[in-house]
C-alpha positions as CSV (number, residue, x, y, z in Angstrom):
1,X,72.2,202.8,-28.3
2,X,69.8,205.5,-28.7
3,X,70.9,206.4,-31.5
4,X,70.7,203.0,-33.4
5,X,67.6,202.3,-31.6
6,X,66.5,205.7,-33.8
7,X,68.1,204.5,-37.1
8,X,66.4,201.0,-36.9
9,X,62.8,201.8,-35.6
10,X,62.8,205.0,-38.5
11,X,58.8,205.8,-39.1
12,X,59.6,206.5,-42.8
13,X,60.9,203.1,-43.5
14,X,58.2,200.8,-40.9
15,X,55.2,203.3,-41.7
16,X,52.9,204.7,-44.2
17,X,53.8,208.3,-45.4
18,X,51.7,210.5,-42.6
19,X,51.6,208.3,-39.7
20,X,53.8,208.1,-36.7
21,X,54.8,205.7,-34.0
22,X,53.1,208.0,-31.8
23,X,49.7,207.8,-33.8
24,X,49.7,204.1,-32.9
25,X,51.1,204.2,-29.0
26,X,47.9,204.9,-27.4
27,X,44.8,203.9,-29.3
28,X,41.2,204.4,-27.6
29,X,40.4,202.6,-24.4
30,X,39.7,198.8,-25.1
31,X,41.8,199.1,-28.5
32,X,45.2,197.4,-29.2
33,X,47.6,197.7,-32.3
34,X,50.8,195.3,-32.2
35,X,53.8,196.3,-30.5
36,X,57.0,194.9,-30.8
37,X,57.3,194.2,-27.0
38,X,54.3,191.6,-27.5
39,X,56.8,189.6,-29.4
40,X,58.7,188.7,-25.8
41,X,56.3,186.7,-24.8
42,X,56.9,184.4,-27.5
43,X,60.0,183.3,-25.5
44,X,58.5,181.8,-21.9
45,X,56.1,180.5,-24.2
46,X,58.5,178.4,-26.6
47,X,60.4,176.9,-23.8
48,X,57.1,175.6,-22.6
49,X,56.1,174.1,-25.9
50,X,60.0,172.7,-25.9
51,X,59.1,171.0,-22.4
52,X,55.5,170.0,-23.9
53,X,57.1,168.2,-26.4
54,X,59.3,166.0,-24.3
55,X,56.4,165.0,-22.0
56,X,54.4,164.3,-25.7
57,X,57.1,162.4,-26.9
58,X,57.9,160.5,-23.6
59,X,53.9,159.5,-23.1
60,X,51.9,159.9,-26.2
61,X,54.3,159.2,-29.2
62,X,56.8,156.8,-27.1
63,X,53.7,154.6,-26.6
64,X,52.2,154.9,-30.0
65,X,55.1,153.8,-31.5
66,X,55.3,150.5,-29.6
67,X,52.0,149.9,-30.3
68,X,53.2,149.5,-34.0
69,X,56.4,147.3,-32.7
70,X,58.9,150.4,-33.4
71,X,60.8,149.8,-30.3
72,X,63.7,152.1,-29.0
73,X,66.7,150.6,-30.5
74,X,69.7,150.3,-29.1
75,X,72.8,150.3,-31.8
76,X,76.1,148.4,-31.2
77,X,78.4,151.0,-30.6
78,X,81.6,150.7,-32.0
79,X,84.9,149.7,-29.8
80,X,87.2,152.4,-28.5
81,X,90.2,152.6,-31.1
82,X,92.0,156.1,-31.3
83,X,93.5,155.3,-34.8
84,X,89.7,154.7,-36.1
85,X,88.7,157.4,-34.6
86,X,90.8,160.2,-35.8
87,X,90.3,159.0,-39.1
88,X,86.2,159.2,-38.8
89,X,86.6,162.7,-37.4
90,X,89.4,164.4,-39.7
91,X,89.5,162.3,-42.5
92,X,86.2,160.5,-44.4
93,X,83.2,158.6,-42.6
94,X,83.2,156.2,-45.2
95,X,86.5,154.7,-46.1
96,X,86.9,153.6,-49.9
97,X,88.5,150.3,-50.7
98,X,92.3,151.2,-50.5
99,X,91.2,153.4,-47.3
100,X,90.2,150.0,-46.1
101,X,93.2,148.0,-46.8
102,X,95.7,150.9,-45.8
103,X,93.7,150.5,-42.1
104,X,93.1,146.6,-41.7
105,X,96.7,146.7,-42.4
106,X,98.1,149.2,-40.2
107,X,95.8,147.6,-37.3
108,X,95.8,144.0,-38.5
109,X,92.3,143.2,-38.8
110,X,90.1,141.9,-41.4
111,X,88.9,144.3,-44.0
112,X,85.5,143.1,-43.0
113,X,86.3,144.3,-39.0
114,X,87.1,147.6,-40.1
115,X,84.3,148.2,-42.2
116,X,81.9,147.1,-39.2
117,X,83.3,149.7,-36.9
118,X,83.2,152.5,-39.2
119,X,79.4,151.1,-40.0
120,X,78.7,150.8,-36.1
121,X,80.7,154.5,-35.7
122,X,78.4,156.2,-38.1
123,X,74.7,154.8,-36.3
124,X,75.9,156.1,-33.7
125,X,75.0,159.3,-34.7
126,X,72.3,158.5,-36.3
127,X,68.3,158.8,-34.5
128,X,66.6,155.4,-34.4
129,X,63.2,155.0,-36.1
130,X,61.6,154.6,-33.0
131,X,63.1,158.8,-32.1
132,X,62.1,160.0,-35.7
133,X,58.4,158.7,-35.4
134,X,57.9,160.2,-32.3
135,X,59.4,163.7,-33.8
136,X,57.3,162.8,-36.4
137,X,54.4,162.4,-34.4
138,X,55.3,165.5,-32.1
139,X,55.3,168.0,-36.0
140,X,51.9,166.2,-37.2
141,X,50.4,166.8,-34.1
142,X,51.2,170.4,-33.9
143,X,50.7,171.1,-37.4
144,X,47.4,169.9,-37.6
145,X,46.0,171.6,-34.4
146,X,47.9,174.8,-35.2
147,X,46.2,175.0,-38.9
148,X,43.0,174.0,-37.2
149,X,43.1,176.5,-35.5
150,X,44.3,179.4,-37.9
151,X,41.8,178.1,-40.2
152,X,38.5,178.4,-37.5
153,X,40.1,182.0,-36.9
154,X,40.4,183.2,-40.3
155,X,36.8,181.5,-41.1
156,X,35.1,184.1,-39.1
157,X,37.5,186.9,-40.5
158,X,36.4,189.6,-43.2
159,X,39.7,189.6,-44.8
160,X,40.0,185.8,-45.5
161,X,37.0,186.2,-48.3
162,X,37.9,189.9,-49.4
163,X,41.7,190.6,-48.4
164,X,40.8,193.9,-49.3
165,X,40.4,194.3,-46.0
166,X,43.8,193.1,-45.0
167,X,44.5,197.0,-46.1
168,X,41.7,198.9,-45.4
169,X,42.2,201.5,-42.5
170,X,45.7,200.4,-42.6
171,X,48.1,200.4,-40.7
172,X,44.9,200.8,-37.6
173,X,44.0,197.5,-37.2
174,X,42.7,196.1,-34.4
175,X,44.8,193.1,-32.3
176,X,42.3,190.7,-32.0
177,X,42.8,188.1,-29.3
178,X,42.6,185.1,-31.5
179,X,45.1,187.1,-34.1
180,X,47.6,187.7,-31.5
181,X,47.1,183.9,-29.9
182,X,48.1,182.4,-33.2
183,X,50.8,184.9,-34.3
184,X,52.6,184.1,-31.2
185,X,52.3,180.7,-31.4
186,X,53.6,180.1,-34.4
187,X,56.6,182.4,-33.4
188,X,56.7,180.5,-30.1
189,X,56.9,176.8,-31.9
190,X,59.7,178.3,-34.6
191,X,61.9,179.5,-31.3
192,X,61.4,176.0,-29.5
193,X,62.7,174.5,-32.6
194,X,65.7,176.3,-32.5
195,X,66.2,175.0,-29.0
196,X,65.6,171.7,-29.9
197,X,68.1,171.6,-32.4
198,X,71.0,172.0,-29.2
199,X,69.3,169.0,-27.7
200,X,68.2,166.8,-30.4
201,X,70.8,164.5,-32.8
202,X,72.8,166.9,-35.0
203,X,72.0,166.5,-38.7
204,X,73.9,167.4,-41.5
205,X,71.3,170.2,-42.5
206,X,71.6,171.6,-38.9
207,X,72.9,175.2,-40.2
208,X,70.6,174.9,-43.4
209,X,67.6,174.8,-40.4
210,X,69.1,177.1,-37.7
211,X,68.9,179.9,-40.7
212,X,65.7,178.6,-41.9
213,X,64.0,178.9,-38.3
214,X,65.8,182.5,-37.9
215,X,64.4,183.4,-41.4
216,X,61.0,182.7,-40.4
217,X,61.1,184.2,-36.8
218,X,62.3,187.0,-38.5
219,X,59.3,187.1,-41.0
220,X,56.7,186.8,-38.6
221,X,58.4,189.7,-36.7
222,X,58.4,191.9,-39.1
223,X,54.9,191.5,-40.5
224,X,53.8,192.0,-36.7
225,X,55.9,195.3,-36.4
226,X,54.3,196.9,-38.9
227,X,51.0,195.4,-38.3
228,X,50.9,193.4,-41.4
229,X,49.3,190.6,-39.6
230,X,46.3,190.2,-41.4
231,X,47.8,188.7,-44.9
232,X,50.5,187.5,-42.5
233,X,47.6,184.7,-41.1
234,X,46.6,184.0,-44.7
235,X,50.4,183.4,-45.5
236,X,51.1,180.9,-41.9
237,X,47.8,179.2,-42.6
238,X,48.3,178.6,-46.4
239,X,52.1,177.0,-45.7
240,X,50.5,175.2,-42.6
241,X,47.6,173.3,-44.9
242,X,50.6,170.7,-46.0
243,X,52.9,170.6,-43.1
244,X,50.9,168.1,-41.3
245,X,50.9,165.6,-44.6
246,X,53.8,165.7,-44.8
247,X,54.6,164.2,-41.2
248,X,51.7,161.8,-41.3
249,X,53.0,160.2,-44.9
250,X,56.6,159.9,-42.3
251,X,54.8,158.2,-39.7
252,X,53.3,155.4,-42.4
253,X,56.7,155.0,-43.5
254,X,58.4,154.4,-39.9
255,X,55.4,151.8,-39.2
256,X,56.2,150.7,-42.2
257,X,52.5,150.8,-44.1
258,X,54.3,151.4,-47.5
259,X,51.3,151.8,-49.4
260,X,49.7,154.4,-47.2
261,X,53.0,156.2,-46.9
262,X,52.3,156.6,-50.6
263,X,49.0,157.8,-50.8
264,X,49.7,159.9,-48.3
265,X,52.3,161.7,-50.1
266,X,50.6,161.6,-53.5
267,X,48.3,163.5,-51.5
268,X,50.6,166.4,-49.6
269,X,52.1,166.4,-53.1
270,X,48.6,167.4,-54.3
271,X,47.9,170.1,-51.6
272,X,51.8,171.1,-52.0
273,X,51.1,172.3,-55.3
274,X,47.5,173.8,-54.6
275,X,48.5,175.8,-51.8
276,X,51.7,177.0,-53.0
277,X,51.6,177.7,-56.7
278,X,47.9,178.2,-57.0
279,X,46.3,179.6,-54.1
280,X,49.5,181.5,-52.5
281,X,50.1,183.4,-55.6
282,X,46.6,184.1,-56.7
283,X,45.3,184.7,-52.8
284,X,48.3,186.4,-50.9
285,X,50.7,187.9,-53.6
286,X,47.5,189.9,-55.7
287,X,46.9,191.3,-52.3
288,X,50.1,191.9,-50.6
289,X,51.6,193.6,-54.8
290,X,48.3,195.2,-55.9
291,X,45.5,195.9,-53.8
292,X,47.6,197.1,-51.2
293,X,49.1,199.3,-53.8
294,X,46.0,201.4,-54.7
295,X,44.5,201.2,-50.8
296,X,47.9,202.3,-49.1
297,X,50.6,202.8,-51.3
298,X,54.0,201.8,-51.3
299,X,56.4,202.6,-48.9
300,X,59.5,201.2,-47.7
301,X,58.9,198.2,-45.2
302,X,56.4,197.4,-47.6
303,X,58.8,197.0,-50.6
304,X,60.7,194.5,-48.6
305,X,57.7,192.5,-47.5
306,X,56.8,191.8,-51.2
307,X,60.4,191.6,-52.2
308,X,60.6,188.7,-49.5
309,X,57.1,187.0,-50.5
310,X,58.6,187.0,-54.1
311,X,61.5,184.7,-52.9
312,X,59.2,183.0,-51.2
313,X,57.3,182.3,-54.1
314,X,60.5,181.6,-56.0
315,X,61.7,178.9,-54.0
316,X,57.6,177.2,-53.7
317,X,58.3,176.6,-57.6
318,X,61.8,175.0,-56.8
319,X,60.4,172.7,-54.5
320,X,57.4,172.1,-56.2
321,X,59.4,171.0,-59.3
322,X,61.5,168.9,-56.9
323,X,58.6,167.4,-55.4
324,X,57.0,166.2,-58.9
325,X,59.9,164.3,-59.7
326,X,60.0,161.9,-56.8
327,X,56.5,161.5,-56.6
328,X,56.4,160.9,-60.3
329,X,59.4,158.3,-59.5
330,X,57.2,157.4,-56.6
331,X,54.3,156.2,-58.8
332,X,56.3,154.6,-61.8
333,X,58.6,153.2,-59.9
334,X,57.2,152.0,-56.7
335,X,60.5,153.4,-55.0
336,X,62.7,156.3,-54.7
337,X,66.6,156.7,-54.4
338,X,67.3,158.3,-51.4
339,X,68.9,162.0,-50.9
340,X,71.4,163.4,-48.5
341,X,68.9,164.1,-45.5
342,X,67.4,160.5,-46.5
343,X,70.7,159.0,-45.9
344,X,71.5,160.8,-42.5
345,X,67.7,159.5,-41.3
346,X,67.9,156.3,-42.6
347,X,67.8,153.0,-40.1
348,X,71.0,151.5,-38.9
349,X,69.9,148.3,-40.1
350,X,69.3,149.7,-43.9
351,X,73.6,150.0,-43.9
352,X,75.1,147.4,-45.9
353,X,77.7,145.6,-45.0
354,X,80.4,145.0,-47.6
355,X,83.5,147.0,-49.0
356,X,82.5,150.2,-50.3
357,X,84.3,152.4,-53.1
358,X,83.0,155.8,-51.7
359,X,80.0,157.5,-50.4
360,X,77.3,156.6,-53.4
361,X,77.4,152.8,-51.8
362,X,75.5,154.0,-49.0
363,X,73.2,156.0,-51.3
364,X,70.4,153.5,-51.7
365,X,68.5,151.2,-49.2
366,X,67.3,147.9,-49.7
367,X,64.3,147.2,-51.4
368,X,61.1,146.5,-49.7
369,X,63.1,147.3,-46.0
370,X,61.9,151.3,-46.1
371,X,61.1,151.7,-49.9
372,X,59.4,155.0,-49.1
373,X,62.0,156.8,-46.9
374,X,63.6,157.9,-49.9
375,X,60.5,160.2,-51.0
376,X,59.5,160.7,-47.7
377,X,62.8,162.2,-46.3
378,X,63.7,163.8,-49.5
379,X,60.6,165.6,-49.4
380,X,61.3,166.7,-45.6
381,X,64.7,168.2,-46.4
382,X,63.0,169.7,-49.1
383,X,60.3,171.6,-48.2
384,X,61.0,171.6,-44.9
385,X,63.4,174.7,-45.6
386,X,60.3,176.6,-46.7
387,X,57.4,175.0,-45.5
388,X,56.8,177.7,-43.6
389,X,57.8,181.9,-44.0
């Protein structure tokens, strides 16, 4: 153990050329650099934001949401049948025609029977409106105070108007309080997330996510090893300025205010774009490639944080070209065909009801019933991958 413990804290791969875990162990009395052992307390203090969110959820968004008459709904549940069954769990979810026939056959019932108990089987699984506004609800409300807050800190910081400074005197940089408050907790909210995915309704996307949130615990992590935090705050708060959009345009759609759902994601569309192909590459990337380049140097540790910002920066234009297209669609259109994550989200009562050839037949929900959960979801699944590091 010691000996790996050696291999993976190496100085000449986390650290500048000329400097020394030891040069950063014991600074001057009433002076703190980041250690790795501050990161621990990122874990009492996610399973307190897991509880805060039930008690939100149970008595601020539970409430809010029958204020707009989304009420808990309870599906019908479809009837015990072991022959059903086995086919829903081995075989397909969605039975084509002749799947159909071959069944209401075998158990002599109408074709119409079968198809209702494969309908009810599926909502099963499937959150209510009523749980995805107050998740909904639970995200904006985080979001917003957490990039309220990152964006009062930074304010008052040096580095957010020259990131120069983000490298100056490097890698002895001060722990500020306020720095180290929302470092941790944003690592915090990323590990109660990946509790909550045990606990909450598993999605298709559920692996997608659970490397997503391990990719960005990961990042933060790093950057706080190696005491990269400075640009690491520009980066949270720039991916954090859309977040909260995002989940408010979702709320309009569960309360079903179409036409503010709309402008609401015309407008995170807007700040989408700003943030993440204008101001990230411009802002962040100049400073993390170049001016850290003729302050510091390269060195290691430093080659993968850019090489990781890069990717990051790859997949923002992904998404961003992803994005265009259904909010283009979104405003010629009026409505938006719905995507995988869309269909796993979407409302029991948006299922139809008749014969289906295959799985496209359950693709597209019906008009003027939740129009906008098609851009609204697609862009979760979407960006939610990378909304954040």
């Amino acid at each position: 153990m010691a000996a790996l413990s050696a291999w993976f804290w190496n100085e000449r791969f986390w650290l500048p050329h000329n400097v020394t875990w030891a040069d950063l162990a014991d600074p001057a009395p009433g002076v703190e650099y980041p250690k790795a052992g501050h990161l621990f307390s990122a874990l009492p203090l996610a399973l307190g934001i897991f509880a805060l969110r039930i008690l939100f959820e149970r008595c601020v968004a539970s409430p809010c949401a029958r204020s707009l008459l989304i009420h808990p709904g309870v599906g019908r549940r479809a009837h015990s049948n072991a022959v059903l069954e086995k086919v829903f769990t081995s075989i397909t979810k969605s039975p084509a025609s002749r799947h159909l026939d071959g069944l209401s056959k075998q158990l002599d019932w109408e074709v119409r029977k079968v198809q209702r108990w494969f309908r009810n089987r599926r909502n099963q699984d499937k959150p209510s409106t009523h749980t995805k506004f107050c998740e909904s609800m639970w995200r904006f409300t985080f979001y917003l105070c957490i990039f309220t807050y990152g964006f009062r800190f930074l304010w008052q910081t040096p580095w957010m108007w020259d990131t120069r400074h983000c490298w100056y005197g490097y890698p002895y940089q001060v722990m500020t309080p306020g720095l180290y408050y929302y470092y941790v907790t944003e690592l915090a909210f990323y590990w109660s997330l990946m509790f909550s995915q045990f606990t909450d309704i598993k999605r298709k996307d559920f692996m997608i996510m659970f490397i997503h949130h391990l990719a960005t615990i990961g990042l933060i992590s790093f950057s706080y090893v190696n005491n990269m935090t400075r640009v690491g705050s520009l980066v949270m708060c720039v991916h954090d300025a859309s977040d909260f959009l995002l989940e408010l345009a979702k709320l309009a759609n569960y309360a079903k205010y179409q036409r503010l759902c709309d402008f609401l994601f015309i407008v995170f569309s807007v700040a989408f774009f700003i943030t993440r192909l204008v101001i990230y590459p411009i802002w962040v990337l100049n400073s993390t490639m170049f001016e850290s380049w003729a302050i510091v140097g390269p060195y290691p540790s430093w080659w993968l944080f850019n090489f990781l910002l890069l990717v990051l920066q790859v997949l923002h234009i992904i998404w961003s070209y992803l994005i265009a297209r259904i909010a283009v669609k979104a405003v010629l259109r009026g409505k938006v065909c719905n995507d995988v994550r869309s269909d796993i989200e979407s409302s029991s009562e948006n299922e139809p009801d008749t014969p289906t050839e295959g799985p496209k037949a359950f693709s597209h929900s019906p008009k003027g019933e939740n129009g906008t959960n098609g851009h609204c979801a697609a862009a979760k699944a979407r960006v939610q991958n990378h909304s954040s590091w």
